[in-house]
C-alpha positions, 0 to 999 in steps of 0.5 A, a space after each residue: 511543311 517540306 514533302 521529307 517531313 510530310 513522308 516521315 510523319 505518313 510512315 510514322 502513322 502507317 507503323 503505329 496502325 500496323 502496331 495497333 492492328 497486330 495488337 488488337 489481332 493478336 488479342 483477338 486470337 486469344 481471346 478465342 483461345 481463352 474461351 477454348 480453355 475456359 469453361 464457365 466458373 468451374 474449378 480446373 483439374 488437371 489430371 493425366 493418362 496413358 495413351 494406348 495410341 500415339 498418332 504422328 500424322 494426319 494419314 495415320 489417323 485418317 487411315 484408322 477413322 471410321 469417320 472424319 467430320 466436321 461438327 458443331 456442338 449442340 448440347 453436352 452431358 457430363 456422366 460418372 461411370 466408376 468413378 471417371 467422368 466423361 462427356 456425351 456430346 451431341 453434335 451436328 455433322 456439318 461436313 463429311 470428309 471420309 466415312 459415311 455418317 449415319 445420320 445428321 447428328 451424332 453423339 460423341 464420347 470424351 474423357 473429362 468434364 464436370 465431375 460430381 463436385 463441379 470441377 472441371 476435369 481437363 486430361 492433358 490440358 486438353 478441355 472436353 467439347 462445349 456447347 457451340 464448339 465447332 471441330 474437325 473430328 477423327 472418329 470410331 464408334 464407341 464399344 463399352 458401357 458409358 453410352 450407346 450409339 456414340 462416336 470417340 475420337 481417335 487418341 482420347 484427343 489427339 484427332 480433335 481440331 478446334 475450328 476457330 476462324 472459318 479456316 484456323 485450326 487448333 489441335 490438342 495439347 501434348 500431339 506431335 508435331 505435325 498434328 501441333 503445327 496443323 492451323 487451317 482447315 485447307 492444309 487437313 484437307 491437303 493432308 487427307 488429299 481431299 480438294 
């Protein structure tokens, strides 16, 4: 066999790794984005809502957070209040990015959930927080009559970025394009100016 044919066969083999790498990669990922998606066995139902706040920029929901954070999701609790359901999430303050919490573990508030049929209940294709779910979270405190003591996220979704990876990002359906196009940990913390 000539040094040409040696060459042609290395370049061969070195594109088909590349392939079989990028797929599997590529698979990986959503993978991860399906388990994001998915909850369990449960009926999917989508519904919609008017939001009161359109957020376009990380400054923007960092100039109105009370409390910026990254969390992972101990234990969550579906609640029907008025025929709406929502989630409690109690969760694990793992980072603090601006705001002071005041304690280690805190309770967060979401629209959605499993309802009193078993469905789950997704608005704007966004699913509420899991069990073990990790995020970086644009907080204010709660004031109303579903849960005391608990946190909701700026823009019912829009200040929720799902950690995936140590430093991959995935933001909420339906936000701008800017908070769309947000996919690591290091370029938020860039945004918030914070090193």
């Amino acid at each position: 066999m000539n040094s040409t044919s040696l060459n042609k066969i290395l370049v061969i083999a070195m594109i088909a790794l590349a392939v079989v790498t990028a797929v599997y990669s590529y698979n990986d990922y959503q993978s991860k984005i399906n388990k994001i998606n998915a909850s369990d066995s449960a009926p999917q139902v989508q519904r919609s809502l008017s939001l009161t706040d359109e957020f376009r920029s990380i400054q923007e929901l960092r100039d109105r957070a009370e409390l910026i954070a990254l969390v992972s999701v101990k234990s969550t609790k579906s609640l029907t209040v008025s025929g709406v359901t929502f989630t409690l999430s109690e969760s694990e303050i793992k980072e603090v990015f601006k705001g002071d919490a005041p304690q280690r573990v805190i309770n967060i508030l979401e629209t959605g959930g499993i309802d009193g049929k078993g469905n789950m209940i997704s608005y704007s294709e966004n699913p509420v927080f899991q069990r073990n779910d990790q995020a970086v979270v644009f907080l204010e405190r709660y004031v109303g009559d579903v849960a005391k003591d608990a946190y909701v996220i700026l823009g019912v979704y829009q200040g929720k970025f799902r950690v995936v990876d140590e430093d991959k990002l995935i933001s909420s359906t339906g936000v701008s394009d800017q908070l769309e196009n947000l996919t690591s940990k290091k370029e938020l913390l860039r945004l918030l100016n914070i090193q």
